[in-house]
N, CA, C and O atoms as a printed pandas DataFrame, in Angstrom:
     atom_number atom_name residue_name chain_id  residue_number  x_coord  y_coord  z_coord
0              1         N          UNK        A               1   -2.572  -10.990    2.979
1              2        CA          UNK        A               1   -2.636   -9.950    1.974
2              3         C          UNK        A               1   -1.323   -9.176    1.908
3              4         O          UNK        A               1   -0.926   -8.829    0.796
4              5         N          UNK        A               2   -0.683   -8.904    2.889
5              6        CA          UNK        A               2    0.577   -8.332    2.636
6              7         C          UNK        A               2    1.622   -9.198    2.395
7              8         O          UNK        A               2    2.661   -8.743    1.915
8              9         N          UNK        A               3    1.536  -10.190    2.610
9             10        CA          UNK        A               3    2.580  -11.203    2.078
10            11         C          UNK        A               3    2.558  -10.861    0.365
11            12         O          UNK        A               3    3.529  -10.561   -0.329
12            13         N          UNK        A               4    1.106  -11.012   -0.066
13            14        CA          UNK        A               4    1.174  -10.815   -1.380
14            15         C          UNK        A               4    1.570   -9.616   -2.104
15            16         O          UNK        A               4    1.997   -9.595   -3.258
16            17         N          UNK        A               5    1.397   -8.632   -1.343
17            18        CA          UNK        A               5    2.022   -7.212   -1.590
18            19         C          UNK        A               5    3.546   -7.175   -1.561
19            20         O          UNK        A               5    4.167   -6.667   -2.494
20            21         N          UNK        A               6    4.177   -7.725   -0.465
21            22        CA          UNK        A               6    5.804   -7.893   -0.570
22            23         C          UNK        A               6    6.295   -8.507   -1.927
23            24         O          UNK        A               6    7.236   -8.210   -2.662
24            25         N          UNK        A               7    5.214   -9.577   -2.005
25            26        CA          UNK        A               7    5.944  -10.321   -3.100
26            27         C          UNK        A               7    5.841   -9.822   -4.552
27            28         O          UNK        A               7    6.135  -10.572   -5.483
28            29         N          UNK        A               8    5.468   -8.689   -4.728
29            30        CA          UNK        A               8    4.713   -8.078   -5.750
30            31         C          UNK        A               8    5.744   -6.967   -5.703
31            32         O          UNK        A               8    6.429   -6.602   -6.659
32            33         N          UNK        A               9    5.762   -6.634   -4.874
33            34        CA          UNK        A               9    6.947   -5.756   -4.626
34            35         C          UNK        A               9    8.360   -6.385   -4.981
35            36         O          UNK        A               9    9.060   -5.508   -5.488
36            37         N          UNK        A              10    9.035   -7.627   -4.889
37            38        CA          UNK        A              10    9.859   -7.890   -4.666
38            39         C          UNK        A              10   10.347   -8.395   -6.346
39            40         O          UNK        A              10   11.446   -8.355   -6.900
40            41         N          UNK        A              11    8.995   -8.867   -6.824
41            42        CA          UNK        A              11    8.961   -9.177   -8.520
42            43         C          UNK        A              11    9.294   -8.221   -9.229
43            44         O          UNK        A              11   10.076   -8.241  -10.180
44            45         N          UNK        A              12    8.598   -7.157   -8.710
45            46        CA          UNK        A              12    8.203   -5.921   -9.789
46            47         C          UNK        A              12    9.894   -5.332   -9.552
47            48         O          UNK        A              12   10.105   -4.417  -10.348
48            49         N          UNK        A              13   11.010   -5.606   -8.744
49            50        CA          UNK        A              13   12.259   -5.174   -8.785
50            51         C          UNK        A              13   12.804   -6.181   -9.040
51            52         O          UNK        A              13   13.798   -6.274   -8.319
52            53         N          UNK        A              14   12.710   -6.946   -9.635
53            54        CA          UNK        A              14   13.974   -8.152   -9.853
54            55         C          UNK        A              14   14.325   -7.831  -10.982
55            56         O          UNK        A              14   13.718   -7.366  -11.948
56            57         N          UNK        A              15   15.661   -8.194  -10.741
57            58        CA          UNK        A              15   16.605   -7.879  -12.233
58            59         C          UNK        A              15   15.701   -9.012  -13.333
59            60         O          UNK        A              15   15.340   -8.453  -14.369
60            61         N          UNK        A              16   15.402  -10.153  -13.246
61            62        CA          UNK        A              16   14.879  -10.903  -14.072
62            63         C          UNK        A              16   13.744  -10.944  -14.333
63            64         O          UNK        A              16   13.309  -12.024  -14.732
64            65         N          UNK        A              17   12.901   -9.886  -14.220
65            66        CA          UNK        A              17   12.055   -9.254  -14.677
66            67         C          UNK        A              17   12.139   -8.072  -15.965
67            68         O          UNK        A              17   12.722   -6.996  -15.832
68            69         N          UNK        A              18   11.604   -8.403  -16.917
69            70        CA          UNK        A              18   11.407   -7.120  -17.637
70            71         C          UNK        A              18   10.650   -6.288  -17.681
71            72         O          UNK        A              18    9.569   -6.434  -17.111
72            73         N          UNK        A              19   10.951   -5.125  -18.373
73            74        CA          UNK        A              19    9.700   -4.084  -17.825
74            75         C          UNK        A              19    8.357   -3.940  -18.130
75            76         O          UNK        A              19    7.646   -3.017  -17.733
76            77         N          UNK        A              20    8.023   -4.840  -18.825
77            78        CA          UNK        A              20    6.714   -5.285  -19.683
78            79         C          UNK        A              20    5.843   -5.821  -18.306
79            80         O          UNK        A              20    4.829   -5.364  -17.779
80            81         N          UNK        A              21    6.770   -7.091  -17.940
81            82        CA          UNK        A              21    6.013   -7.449  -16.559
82            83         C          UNK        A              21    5.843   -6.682  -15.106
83            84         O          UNK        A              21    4.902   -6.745  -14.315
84            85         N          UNK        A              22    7.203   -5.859  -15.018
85            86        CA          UNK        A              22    7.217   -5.486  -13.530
86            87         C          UNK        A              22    6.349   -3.982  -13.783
87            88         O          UNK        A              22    5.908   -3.448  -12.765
88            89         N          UNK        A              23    6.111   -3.322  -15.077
89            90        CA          UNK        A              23    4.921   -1.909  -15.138
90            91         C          UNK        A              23    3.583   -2.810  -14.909
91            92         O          UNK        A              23    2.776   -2.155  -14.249
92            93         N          UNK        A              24    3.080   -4.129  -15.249
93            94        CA          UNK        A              24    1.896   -4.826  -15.284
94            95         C          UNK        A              24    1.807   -5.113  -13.239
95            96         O          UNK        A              24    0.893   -4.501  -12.685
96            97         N          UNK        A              25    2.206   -5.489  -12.847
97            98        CA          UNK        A              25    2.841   -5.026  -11.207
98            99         C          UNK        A              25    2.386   -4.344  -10.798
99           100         O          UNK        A              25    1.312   -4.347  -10.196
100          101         N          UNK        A              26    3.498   -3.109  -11.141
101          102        CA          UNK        A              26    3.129   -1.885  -10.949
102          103         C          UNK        A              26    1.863   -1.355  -11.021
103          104         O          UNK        A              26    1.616   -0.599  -10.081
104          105         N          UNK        A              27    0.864   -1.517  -11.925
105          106        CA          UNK        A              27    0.029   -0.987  -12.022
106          107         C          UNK        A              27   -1.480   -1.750  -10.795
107          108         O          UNK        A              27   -2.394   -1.130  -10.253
108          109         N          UNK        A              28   -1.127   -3.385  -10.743
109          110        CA          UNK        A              28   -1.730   -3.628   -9.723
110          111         C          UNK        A              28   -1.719   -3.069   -8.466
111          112         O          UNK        A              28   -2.713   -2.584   -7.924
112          113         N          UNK        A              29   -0.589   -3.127   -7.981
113          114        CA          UNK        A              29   -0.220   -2.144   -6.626
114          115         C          UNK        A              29   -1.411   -0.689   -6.767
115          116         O          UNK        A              29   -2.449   -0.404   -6.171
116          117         N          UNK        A              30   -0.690   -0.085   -7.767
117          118        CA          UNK        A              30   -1.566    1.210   -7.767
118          119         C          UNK        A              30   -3.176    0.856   -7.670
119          120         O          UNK        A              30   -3.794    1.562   -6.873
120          121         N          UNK        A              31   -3.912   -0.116   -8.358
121          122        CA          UNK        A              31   -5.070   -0.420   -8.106
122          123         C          UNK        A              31   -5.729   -0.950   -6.555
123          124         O          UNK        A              31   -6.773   -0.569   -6.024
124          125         N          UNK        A              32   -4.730   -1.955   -6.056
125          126        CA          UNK        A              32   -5.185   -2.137   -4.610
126          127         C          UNK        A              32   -5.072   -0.698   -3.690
127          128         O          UNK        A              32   -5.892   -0.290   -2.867
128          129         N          UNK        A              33   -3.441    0.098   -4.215
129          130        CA          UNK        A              33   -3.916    0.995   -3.271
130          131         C          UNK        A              33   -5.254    2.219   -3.532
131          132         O          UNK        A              33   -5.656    2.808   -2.529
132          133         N          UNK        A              34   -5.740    2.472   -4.576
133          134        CA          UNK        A              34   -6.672    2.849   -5.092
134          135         C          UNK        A              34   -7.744    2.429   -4.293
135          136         O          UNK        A              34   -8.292    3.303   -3.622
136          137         N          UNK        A              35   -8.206    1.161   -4.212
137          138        CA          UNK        A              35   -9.368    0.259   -3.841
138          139         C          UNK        A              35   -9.000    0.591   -2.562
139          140         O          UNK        A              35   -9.919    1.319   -2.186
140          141         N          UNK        A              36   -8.167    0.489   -1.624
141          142        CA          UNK        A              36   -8.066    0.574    0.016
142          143         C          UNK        A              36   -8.798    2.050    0.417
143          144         O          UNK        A              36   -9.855    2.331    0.982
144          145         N          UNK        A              37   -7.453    3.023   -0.293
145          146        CA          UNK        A              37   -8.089    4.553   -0.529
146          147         C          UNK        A              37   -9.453    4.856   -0.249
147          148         O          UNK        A              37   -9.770    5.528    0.733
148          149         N          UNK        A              38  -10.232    4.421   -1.017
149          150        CA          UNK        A              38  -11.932    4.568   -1.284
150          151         C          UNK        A              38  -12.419    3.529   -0.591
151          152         O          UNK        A              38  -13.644    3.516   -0.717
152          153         N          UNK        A              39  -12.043    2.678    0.063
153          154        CA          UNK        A              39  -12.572    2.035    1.305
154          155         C          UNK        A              39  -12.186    2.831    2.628
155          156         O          UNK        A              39  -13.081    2.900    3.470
156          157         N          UNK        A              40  -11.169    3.341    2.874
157          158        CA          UNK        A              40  -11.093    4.136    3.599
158          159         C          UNK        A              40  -11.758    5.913    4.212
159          160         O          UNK        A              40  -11.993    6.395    5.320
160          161         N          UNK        A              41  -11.833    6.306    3.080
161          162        CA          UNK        A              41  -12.304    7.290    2.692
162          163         C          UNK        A              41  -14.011    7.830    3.302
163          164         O          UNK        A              41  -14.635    8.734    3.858
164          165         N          UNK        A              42  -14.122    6.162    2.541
165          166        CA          UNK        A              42  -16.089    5.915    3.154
166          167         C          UNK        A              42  -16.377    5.182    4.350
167          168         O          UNK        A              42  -17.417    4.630    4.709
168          169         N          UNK        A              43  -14.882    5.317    5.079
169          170        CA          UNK        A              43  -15.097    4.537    6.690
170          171         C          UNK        A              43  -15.539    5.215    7.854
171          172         O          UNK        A              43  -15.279    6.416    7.772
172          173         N          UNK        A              44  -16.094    4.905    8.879
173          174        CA          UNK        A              44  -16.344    6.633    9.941
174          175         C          UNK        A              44  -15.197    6.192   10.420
175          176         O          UNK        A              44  -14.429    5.288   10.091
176          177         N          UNK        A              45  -15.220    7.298   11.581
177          178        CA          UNK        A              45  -13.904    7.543   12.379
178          179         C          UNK        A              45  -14.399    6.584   13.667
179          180         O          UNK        A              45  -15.529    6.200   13.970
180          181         N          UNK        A              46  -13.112    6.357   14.294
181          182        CA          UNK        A              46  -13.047    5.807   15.566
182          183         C          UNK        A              46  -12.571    6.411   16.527
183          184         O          UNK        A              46  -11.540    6.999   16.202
184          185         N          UNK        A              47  -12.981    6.604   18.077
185          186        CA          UNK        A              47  -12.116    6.905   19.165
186          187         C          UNK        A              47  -10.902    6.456   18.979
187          188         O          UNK        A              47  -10.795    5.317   18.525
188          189         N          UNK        A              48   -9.887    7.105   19.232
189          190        CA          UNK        A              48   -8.828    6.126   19.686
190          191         C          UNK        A              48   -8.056    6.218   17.740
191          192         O          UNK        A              48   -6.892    5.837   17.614
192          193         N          UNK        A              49   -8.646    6.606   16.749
193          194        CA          UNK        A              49   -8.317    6.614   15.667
194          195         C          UNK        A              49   -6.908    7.357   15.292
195          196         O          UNK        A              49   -5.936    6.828   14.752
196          197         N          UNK        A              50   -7.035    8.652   15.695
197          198        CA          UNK        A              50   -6.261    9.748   15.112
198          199         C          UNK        A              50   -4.751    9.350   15.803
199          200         O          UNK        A              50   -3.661    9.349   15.232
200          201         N          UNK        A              51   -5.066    9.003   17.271
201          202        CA          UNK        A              51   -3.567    8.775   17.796
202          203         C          UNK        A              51   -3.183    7.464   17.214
203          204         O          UNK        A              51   -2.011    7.498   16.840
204          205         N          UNK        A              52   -3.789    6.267   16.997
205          206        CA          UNK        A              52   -2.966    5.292   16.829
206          207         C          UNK        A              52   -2.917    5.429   15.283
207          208         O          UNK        A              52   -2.593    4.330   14.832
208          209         N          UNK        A              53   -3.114    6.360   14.258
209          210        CA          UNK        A              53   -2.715    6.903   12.934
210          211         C          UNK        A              53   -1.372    7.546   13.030
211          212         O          UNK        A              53   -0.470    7.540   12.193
212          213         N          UNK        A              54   -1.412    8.139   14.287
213          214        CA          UNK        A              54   -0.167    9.345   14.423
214          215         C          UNK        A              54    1.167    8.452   14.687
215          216         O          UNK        A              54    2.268    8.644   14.169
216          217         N          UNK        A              55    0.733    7.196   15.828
217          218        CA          UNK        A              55    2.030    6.488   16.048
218          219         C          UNK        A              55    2.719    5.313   14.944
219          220         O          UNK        A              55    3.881    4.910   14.989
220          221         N          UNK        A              56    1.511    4.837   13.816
221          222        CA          UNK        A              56    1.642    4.301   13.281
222          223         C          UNK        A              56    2.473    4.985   12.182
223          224         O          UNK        A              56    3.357    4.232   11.772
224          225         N          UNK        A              57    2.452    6.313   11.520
225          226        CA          UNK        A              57    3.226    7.002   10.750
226          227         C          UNK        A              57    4.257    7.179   11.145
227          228         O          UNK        A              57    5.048    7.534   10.270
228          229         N          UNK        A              58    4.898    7.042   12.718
229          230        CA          UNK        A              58    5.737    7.559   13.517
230          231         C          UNK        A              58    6.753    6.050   13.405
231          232         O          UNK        A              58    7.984    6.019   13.398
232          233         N          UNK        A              59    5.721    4.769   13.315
233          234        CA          UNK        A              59    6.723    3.856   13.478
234          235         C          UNK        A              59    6.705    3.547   11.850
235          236         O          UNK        A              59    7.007    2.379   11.604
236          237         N          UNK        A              60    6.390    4.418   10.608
237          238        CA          UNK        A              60    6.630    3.451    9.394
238          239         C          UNK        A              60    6.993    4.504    8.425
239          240         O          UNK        A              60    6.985    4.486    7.194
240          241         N          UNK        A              61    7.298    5.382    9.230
241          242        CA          UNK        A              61    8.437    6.638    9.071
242          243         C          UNK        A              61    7.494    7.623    7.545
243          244         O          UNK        A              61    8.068    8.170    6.603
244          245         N          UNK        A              62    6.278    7.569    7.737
245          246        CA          UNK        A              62    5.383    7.610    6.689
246          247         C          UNK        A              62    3.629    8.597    7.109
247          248         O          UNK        A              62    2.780    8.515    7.997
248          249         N          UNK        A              63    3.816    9.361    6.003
249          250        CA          UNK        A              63    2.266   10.637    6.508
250          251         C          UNK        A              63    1.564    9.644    5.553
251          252         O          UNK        A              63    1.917    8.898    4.639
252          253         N          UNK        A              64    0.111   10.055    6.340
253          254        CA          UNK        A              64   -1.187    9.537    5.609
254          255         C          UNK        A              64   -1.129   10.333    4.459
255          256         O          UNK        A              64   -0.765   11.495    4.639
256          257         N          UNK        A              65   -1.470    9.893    3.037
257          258        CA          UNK        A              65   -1.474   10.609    2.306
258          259         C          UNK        A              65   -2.799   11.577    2.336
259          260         O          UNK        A              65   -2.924   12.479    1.507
C-alpha cells in the first residue's frame, strides 16, 4: 500500500504530467487519507500506543494531526 502511495506521489509531481491528471491524484491521496483518518478515529487505544506515536513523529519529523 505505500508503494502505491509513493508512486502516486511521484506522478502527481512529474513534469509530464498535467494538471488535469496530477489534481485527479491529488484528490485520491486526500481520500485514502480521509478513509485512514476515520478508521483511526473509531480504533481503541493500546498500551504501549501513545509512546510509540511520540517516537514515530520524532522519527518522521511529523505531529499527528
Amino acid at each position: 500500500m505505500s508503494w502505491d502511495i509513493e508512486m502516486m506521489g511521484h506522478e502527481m509531481r512529474s513534469p509530464y504530467n498535467d494538471g488535469f491528471t496530477t489534481f485527479e491524484i491529488k484528490k485520491k491521496l486526500y481520500e485514502i487519507k480521509w478513509a485512514v483518518d476515520k478508521q483511526l478515529e473509531n480504533s481503541p487505544n493500546y498500551v504501549g500506543e501513545t509512546e510509540w506515536l511520540e517516537e514515530q513523529e520524532k522519527n518522521h519529523g511529523k505531529k499527528e494531526n
